[in-house]
BAROTI-15992 format. One record per residue (C-alpha): residue number from 1; residue in one letter; x, y, z. Coordinates in pm, 1 decimal, decimal comma, padded with zeros to 6 digits, m for minus. Each point is the difference from the previous one (the first is absolute). Example, Ala and Ser with C-alpha at 12.3 -4.5 7.8 and 13.67 -1.06 7.14 Angstrom:
+-----+--------+----------+----------+----------+
| num | residu |        x |        y |        z |
+-----+--------+----------+----------+----------+
|   1 |      A |  01230,0 | m00450,0 |  00780,0 |
|   2 |      S |  00137,0 |  00344,0 | m00066,0 |
+-----+--------+----------+----------+----------+
***
This chain:
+-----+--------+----------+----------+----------+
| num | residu |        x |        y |        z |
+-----+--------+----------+----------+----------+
|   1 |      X |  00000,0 |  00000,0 |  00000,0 |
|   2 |      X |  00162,0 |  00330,4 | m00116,7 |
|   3 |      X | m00031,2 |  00302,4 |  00246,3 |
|   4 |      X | m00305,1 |  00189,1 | m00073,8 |
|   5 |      X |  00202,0 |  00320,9 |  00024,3 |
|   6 |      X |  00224,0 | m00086,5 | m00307,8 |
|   7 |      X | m00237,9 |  00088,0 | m00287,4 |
|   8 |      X |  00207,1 |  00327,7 |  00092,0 |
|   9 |      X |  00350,5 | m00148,2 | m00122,8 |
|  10 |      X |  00101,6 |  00151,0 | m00325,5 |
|  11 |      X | m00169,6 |  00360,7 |  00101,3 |
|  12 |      X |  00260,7 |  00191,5 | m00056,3 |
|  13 |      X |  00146,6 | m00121,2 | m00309,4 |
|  14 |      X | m00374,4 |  00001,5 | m00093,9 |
|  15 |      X |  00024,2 |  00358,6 |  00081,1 |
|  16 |      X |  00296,2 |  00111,7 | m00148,1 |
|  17 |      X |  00174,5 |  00052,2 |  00310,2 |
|  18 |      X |  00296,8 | m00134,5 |  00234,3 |
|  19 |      X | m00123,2 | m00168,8 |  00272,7 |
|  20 |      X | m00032,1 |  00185,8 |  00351,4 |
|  21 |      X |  00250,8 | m00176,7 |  00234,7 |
|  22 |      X |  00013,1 |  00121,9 |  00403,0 |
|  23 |      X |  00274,8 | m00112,3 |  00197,8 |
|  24 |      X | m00048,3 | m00046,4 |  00409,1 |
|  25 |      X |  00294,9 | m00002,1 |  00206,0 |
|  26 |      X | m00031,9 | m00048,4 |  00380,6 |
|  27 |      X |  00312,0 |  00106,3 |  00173,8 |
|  28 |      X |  00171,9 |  00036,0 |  00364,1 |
|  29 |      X |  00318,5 |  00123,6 |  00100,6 |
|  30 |      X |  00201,8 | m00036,9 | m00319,4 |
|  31 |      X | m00020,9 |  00305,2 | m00157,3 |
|  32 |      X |  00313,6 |  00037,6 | m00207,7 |
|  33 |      X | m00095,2 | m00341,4 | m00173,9 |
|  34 |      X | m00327,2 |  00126,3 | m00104,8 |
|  35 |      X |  00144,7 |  00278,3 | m00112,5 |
|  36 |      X |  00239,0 | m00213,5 | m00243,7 |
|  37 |      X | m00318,3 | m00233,2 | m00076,2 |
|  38 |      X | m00221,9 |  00328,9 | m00116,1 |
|  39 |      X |  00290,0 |  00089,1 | m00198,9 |
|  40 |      X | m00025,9 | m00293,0 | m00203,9 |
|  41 |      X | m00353,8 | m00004,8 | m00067,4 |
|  42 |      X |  00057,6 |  00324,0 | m00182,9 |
|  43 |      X |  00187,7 | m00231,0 | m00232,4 |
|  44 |      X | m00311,7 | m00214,7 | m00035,6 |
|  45 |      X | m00105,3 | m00027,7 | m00398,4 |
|  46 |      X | m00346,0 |  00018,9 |  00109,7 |
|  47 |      X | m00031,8 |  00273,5 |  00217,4 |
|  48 |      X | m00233,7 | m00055,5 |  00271,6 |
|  49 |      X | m00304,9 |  00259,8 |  00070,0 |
|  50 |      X |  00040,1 | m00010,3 |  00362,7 |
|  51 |      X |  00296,9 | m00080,2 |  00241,6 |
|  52 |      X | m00229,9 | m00060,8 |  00290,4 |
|  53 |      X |  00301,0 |  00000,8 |  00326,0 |
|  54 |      X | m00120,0 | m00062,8 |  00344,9 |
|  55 |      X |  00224,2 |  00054,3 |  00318,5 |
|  56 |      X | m00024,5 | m00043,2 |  00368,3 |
|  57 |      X |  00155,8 |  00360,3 |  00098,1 |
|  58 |      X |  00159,6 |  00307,6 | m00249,5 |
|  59 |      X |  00337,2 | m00183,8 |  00109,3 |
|  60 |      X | m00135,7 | m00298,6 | m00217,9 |
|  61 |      X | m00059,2 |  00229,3 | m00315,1 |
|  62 |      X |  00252,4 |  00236,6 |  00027,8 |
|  63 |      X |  00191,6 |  00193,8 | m00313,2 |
|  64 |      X | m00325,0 | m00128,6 | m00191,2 |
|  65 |      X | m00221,5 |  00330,0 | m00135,2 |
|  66 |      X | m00383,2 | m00047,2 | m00089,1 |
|  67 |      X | m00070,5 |  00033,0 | m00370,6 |
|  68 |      X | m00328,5 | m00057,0 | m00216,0 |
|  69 |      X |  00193,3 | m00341,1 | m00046,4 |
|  70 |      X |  00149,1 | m00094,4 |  00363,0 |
|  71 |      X | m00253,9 |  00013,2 |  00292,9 |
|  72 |      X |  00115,5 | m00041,7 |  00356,9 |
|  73 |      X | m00193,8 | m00123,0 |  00264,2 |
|  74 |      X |  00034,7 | m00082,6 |  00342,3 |
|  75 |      X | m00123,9 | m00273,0 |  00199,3 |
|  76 |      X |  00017,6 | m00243,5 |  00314,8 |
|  77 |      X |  00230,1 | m00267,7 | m00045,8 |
|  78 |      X |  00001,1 | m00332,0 | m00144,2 |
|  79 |      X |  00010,2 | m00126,0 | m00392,5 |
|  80 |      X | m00347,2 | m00101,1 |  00010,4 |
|  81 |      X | m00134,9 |  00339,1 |  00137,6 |
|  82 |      X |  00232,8 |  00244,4 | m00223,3 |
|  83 |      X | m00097,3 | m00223,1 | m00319,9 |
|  84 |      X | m00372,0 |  00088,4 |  00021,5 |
|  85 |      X |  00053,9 |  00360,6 |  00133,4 |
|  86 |      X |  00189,6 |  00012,9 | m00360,3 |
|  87 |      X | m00310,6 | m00220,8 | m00175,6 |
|  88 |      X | m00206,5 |  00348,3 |  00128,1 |
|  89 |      X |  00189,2 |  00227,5 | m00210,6 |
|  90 |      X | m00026,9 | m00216,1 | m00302,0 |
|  91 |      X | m00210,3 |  00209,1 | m00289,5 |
|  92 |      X | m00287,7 | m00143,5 | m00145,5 |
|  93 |      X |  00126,6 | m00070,4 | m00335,1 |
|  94 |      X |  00277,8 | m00141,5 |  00096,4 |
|  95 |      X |  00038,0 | m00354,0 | m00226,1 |
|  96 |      X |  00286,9 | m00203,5 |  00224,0 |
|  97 |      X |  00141,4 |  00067,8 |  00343,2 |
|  98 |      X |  00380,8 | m00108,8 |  00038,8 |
|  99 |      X |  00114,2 | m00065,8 |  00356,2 |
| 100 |      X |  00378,1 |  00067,2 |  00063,1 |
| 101 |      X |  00200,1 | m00062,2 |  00311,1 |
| 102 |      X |  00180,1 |  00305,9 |  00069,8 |
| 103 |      X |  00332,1 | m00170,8 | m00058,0 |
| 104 |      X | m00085,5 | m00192,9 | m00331,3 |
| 105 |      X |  00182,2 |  00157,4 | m00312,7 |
| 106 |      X | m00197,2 | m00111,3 | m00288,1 |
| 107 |      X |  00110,1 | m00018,5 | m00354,7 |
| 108 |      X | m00091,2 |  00253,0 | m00215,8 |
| 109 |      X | m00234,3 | m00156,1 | m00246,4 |
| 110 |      X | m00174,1 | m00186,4 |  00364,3 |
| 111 |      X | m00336,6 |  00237,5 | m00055,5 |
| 112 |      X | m00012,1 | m00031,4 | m00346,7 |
| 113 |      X |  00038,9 | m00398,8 |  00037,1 |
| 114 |      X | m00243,6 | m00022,6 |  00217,8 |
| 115 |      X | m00221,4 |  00204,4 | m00161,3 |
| 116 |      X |  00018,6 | m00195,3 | m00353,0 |
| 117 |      X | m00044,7 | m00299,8 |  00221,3 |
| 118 |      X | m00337,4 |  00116,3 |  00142,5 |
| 119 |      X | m00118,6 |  00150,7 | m00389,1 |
| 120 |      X |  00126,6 | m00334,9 | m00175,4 |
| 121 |      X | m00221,0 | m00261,8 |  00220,3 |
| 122 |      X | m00337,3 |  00135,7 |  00150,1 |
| 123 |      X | m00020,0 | m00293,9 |  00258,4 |
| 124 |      X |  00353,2 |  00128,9 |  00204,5 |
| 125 |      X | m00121,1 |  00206,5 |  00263,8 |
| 126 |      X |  00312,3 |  00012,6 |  00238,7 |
| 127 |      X |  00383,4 |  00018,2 | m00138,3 |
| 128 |      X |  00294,2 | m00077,3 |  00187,8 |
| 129 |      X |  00362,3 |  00038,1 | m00179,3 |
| 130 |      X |  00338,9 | m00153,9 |  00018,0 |
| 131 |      X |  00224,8 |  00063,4 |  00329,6 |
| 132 |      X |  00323,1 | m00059,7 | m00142,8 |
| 133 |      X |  00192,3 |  00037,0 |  00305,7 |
| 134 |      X | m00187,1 |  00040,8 |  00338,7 |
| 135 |      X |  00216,4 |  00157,4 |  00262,2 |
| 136 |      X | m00239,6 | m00117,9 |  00292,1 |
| 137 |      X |  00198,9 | m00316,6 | m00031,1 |
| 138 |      X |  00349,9 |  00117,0 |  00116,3 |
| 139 |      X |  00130,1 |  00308,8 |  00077,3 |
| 140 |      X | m00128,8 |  00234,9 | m00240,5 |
| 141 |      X |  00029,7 |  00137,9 | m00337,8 |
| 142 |      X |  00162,6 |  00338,9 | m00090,2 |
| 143 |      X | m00183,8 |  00220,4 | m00220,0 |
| 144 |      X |  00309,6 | m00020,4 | m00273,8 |
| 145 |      X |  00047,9 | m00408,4 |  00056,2 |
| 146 |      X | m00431,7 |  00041,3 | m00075,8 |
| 147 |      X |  00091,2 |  00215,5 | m00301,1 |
| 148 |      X |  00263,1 | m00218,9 | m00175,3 |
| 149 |      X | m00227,3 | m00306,4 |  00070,0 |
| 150 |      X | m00277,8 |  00170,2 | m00215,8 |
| 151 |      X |  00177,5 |  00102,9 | m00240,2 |
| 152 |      X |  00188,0 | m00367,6 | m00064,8 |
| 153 |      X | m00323,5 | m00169,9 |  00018,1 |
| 154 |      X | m00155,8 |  00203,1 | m00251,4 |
| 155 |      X |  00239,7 | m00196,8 | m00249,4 |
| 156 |      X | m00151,7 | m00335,3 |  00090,3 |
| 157 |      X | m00387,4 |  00114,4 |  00092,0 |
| 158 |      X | m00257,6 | m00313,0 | m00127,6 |
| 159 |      X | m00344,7 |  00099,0 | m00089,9 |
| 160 |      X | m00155,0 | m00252,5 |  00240,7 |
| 161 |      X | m00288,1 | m00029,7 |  00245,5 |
| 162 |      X | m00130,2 | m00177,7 |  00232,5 |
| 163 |      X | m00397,2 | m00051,0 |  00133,5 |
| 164 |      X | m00082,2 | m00049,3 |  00333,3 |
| 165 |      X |  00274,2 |  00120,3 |  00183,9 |
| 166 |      X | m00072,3 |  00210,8 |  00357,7 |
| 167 |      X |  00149,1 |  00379,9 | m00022,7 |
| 168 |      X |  00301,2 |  00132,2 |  00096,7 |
| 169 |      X | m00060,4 |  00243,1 |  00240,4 |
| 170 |      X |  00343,0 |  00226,0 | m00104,2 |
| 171 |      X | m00193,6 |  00009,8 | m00376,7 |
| 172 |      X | m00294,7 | m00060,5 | m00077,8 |
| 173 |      X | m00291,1 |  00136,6 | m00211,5 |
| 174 |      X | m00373,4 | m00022,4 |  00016,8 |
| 175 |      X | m00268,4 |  00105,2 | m00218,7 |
| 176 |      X | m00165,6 |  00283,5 |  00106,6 |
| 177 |      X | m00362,3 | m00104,9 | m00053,4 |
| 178 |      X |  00000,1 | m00293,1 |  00125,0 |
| 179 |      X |  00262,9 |  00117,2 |  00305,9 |
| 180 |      X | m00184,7 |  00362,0 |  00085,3 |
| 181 |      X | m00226,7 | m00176,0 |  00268,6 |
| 182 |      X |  00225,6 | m00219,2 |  00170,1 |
| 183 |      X |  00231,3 |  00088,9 |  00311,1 |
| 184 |      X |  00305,0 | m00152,4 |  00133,8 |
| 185 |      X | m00093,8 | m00236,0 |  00348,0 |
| 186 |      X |  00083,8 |  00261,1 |  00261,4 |
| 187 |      X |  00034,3 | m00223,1 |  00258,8 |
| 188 |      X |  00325,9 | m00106,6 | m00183,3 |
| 189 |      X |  00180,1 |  00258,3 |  00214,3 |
| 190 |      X |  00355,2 |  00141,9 | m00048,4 |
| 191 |      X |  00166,6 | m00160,9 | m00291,8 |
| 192 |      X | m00333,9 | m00210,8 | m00110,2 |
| 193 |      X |  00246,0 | m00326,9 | m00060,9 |
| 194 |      X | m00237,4 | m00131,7 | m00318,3 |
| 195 |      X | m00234,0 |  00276,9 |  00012,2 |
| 196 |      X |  00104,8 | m00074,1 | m00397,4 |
| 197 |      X | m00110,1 | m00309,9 | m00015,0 |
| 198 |      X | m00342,5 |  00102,2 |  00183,4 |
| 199 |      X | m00063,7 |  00268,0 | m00241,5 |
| 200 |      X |  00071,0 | m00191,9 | m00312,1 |
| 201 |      X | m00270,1 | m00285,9 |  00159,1 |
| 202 |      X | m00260,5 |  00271,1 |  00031,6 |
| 203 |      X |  00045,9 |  00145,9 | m00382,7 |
| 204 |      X | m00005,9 | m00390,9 | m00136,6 |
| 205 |      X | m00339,6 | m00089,4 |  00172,1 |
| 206 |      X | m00115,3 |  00261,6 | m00259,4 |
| 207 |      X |  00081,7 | m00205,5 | m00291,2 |
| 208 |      X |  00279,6 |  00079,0 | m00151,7 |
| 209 |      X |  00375,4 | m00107,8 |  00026,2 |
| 210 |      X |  00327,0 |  00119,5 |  00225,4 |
| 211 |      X |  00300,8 | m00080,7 | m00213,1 |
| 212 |      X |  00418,8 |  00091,7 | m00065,2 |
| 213 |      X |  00135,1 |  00135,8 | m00287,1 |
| 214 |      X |  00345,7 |  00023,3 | m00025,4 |
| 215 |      X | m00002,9 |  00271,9 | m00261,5 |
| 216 |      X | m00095,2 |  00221,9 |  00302,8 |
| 217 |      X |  00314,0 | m00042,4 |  00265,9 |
| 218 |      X |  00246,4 |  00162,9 |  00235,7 |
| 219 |      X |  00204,3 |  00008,6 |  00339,2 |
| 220 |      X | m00137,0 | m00010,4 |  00328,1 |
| 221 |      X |  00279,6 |  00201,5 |  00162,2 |
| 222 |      X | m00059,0 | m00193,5 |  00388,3 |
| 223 |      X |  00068,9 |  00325,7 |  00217,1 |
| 224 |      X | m00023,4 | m00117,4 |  00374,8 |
| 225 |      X | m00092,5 |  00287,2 |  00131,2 |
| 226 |      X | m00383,6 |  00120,4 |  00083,4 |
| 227 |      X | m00028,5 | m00405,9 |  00014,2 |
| 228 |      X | m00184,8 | m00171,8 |  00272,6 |
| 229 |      X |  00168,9 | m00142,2 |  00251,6 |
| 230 |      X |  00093,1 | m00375,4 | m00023,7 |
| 231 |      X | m00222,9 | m00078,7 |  00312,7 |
| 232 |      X | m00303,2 |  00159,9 | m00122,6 |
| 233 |      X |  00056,7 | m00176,0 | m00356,2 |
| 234 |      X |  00030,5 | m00333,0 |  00124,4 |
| 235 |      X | m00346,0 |  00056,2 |  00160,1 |
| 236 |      X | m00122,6 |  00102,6 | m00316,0 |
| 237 |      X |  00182,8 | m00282,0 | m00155,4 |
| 238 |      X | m00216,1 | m00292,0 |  00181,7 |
| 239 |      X | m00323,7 |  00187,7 |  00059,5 |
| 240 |      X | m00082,0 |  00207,1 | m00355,5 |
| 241 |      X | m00021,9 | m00330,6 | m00201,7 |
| 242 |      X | m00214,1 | m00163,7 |  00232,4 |
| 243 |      X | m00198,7 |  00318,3 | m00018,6 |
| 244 |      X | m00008,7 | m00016,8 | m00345,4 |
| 245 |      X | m00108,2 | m00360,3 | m00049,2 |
| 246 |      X | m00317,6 |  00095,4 |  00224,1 |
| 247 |      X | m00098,1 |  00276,7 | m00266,0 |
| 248 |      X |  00074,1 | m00225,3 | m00280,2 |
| 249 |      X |  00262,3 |  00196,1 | m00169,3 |
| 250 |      X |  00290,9 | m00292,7 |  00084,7 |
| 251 |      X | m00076,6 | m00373,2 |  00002,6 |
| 252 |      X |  00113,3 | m00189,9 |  00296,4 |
| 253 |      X |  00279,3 | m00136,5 | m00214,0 |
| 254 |      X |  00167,7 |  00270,5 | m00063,5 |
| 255 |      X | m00004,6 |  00145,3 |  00330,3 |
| 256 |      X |  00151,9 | m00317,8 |  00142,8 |
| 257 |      X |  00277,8 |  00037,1 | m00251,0 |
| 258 |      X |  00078,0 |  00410,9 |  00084,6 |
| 259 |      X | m00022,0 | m00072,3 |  00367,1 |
| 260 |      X |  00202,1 | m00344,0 |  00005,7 |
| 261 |      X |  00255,6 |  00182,6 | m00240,7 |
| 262 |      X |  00063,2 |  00306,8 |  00234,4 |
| 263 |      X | m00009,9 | m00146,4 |  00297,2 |
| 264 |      X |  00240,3 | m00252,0 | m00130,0 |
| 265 |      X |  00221,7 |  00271,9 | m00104,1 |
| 266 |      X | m00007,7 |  00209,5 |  00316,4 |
| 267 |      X |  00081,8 | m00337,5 |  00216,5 |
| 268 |      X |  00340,6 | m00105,6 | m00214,4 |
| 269 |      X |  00105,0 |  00332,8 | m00053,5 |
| 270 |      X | m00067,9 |  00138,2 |  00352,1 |
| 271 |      X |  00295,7 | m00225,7 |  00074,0 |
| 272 |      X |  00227,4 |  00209,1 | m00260,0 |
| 273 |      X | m00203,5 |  00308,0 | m00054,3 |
| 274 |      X |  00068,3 |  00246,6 | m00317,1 |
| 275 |      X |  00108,4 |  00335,2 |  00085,0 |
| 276 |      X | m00290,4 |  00180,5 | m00152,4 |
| 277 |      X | m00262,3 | m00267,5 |  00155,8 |
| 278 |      X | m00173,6 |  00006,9 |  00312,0 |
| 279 |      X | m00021,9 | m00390,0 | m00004,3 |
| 280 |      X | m00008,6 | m00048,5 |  00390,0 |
| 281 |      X | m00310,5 |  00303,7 | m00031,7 |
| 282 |      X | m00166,2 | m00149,3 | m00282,4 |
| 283 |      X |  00061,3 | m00360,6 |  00228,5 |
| 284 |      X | m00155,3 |  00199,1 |  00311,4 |
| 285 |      X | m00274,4 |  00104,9 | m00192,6 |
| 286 |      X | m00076,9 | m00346,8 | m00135,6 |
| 287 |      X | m00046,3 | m00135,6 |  00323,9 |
| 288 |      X | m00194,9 |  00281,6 |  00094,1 |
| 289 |      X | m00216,4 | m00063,4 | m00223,9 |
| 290 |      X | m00037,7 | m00412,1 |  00073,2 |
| 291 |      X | m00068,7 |  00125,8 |  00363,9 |
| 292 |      X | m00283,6 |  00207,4 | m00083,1 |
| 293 |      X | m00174,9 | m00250,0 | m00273,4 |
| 294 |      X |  00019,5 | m00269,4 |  00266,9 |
| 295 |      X | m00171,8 |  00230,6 |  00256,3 |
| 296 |      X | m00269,3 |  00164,0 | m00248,8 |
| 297 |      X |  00176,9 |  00332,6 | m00013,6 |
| 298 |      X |  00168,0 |  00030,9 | m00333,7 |
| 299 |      X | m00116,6 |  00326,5 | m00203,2 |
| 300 |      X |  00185,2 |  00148,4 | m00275,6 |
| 301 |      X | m00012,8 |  00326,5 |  00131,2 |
| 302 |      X |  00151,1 | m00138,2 |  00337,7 |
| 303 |      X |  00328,5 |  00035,2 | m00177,4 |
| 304 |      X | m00051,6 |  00398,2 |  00039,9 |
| 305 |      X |  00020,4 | m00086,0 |  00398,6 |
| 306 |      X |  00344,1 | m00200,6 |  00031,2 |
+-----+--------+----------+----------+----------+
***
């Protein structure tokens, strides 16, 4: 069953016209990074309409200027929260919504990808592209290490996609009317740990499909700071997919494999942690969490509290 919102697909060729993108950023306390990451969305090919950026204090935003393009906004914490205080500030005619993490550095053809993705097939309702390097999984990622990466894989990029596969939360882009109703789960405080995944759910029960193209791809940069701490994640590591598998958005199989895989991880490598890992936190947490589910108390938003 296609989505009954995609008889819109093909509008704006239809029209004569580019499509209108809007990029939403949710940042906190990495300012000079989003600074750099705005920078390269000027380089976009595909302009977007709106750069929708949402921050926690002026710290969070700072050396950014409001423009009929950029719009700053401030809001409580928390991924979740920021991400539909940005959704607000969306315009009506917008045709797809791109989420960026504020330390993803996208290739410059990444809108216009996407974009031709969405026009080409009117049953893909939610696009995720190709992380080529993911910093979250060592130490980090420098924004000229991110830069060189792009511009060798550009060389080698395969016109391929994939159906059925959950967003990335770091990029990711939804169509806008199917998406303009829906909110991210709130009670997936701080850094929502697979808000993505929960989102992605919610646009698929309307018919149409979440895939990756790899046409549309860049560097998630992994800056550790404005990160939760490792305690609070490793709550959120046990708890959110059990969470999720009540709402329907993960089946119990998969959760089973995301918790047994990190709280594999956090045991063996608690014993020989990585400098720029909180593995005994994340371990903490974990246990944390098992203590609460035994005793009826485990909440998502719980994790706020540690």
């Amino acid at each position: 069953m296609l989505s009954t919102a995609n008889n819109q697909a093909g509008l704006s060729r239809a029209e004569g016209r580019s499509p209108k993108v809007c990029v939403a950023i949710a940042t906190r306390g990495r300012a000079e990074i989003l600074a750099q990451m705005v920078r390269q969305l000027a380089r976009q090919s595909l302009q977007p309409a709106a750069i929708i950026i949402v921050g926690t204090s002026a710290d969070d935003i700072a050396g950014l200027q409001s423009s009929e393009q950029i719009i700053l906004v401030r809001a409580e914490p928390g991924l979740a929260a920021q991400r539909n205080v940005a959704m607000a500030y969306v315009p009506g005619d917008c045709d797809f919504i791109v989420f960026f993490d504020d330390d993803f550095i996208p290739d410059e053809l990444w809108l216009e990808e996407a974009a031709s993705a969405f026009d080409r097939n009117p049953s893909i309702d939610g696009v995720t592209g190709d992380v080529i390097a993911d910093g979250i999984k060592g130490q980090g990622i420098s924004i000229d290490e991110a830069l060189r990466a792009i511009e060798t894989h550009r060389l080698a990029i395969a016109d391929d996609i994939a159906y059925g596969y959950s967003p990335y939360g770091c990029n990711m882009a939804f169509r806008w009317s199917v998406a303009r109703d829906l909110r991210f789960d709130e009670r997936l405080v701080l850094y929502g740990w697979q808000e993505d995944r929960d989102f992605g759910a919610a646009v698929a029960r309307r018919g149409g499909h979440n895939v990756k193209i790899k046409s549309a791809f860049g560097v998630h940069l992994g800056v550790k700071a404005g990160r939760t701490s490792g305690r609070r994640l490793g709550y959120s590591q046990i708890v959110n997919p059990l969470y999720l598998v009540r709402k329907g958005s993960m089946t119990p199989t998969n959760a089973a494999k995301h918790i047994a895989c990190n709280f594999c991880s956090n045991v063996i490598r608690s014993l020989a942690p990585e400098p720029h890992v909180d593995r005994l936190g994340r371990l903490g947490g974990n246990l944390l969490a098992i203590r609460d589910i035994a005793a009826g108390l485990a909440a998502p938003e719980r994790a706020a509290q540690i």
